[in-house]
C-alpha positions in Angstrom: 156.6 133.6 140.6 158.0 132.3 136.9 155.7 134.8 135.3 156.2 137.6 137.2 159.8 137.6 136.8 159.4 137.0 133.2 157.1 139.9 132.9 159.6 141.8 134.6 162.8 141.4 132.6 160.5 141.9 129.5 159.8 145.3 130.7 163.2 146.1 131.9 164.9 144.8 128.5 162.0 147.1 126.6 163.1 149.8 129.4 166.7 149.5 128.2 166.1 149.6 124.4 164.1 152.8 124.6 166.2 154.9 127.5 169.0 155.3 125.3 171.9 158.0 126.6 171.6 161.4 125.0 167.5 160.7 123.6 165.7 163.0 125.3 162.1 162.5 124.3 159.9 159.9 124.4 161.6 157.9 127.4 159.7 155.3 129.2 159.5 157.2 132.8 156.2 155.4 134.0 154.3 151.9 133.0 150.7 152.2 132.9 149.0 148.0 133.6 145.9 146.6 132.5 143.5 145.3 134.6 145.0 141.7 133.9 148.7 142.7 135.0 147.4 144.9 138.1 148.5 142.1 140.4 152.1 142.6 138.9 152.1 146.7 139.7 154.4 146.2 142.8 156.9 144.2 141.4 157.4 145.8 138.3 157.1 148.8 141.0 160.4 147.9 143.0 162.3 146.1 140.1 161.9 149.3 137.9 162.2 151.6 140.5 159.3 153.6 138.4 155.8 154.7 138.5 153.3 152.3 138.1 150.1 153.1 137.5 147.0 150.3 137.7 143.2 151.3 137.9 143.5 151.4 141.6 146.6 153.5 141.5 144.6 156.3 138.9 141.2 156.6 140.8 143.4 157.5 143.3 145.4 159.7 141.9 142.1 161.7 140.0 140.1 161.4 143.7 142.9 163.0 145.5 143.4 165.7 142.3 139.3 166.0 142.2 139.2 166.2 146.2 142.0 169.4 146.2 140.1 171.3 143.2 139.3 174.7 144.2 135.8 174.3 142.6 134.9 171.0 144.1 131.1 171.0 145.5 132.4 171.2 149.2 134.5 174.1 149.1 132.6 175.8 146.8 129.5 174.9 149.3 131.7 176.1 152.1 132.8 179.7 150.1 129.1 180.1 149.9 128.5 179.8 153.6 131.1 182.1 154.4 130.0 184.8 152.1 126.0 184.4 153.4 127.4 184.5 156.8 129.6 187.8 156.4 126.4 189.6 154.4 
């Protein structure tokens, strides 16, 4: 895996040119991939040892935040029941 590899010392050598000691804003603390480089998300996962974030890993991550809301239609449904239960 040539590319991958390649892919992945590019990203560390970008890594190591931003994350300089003593900057403390705008460090790289996540990679976000395109569609194109989703297959390389768990390499650049372990070899970074950072978040990576692909379109599978951010539906995810907005269906798990979406399916906790405290307004989402089946609690809210389920608040409503209790409440026409207790009157």
């Amino acid at each position: 895996m040539a590319l991958g590899s390649g892919l992945l010392q590019m990203v560390k050598d970008r890594i190591s040119e931003v994350n300089v000691q003593g900057k403390k804003d705008m460090l790289i603390k996540s990679i976000i991939v395109t569609t194109r480089l989703s297959m390389f998300s768990n390499l650049l996962r372990e070899g970074t040892g950072l978040p990576v974030f692909n379109e599978l890993t951010m539906l995810n991550l907005f269906s798990s935040a979406s399916s906790l809301s405290h307004f989402n239609d089946a609690k809210v449904l389920c608040r409503l029941s209790d409440k026409l239960e207790r009157s």
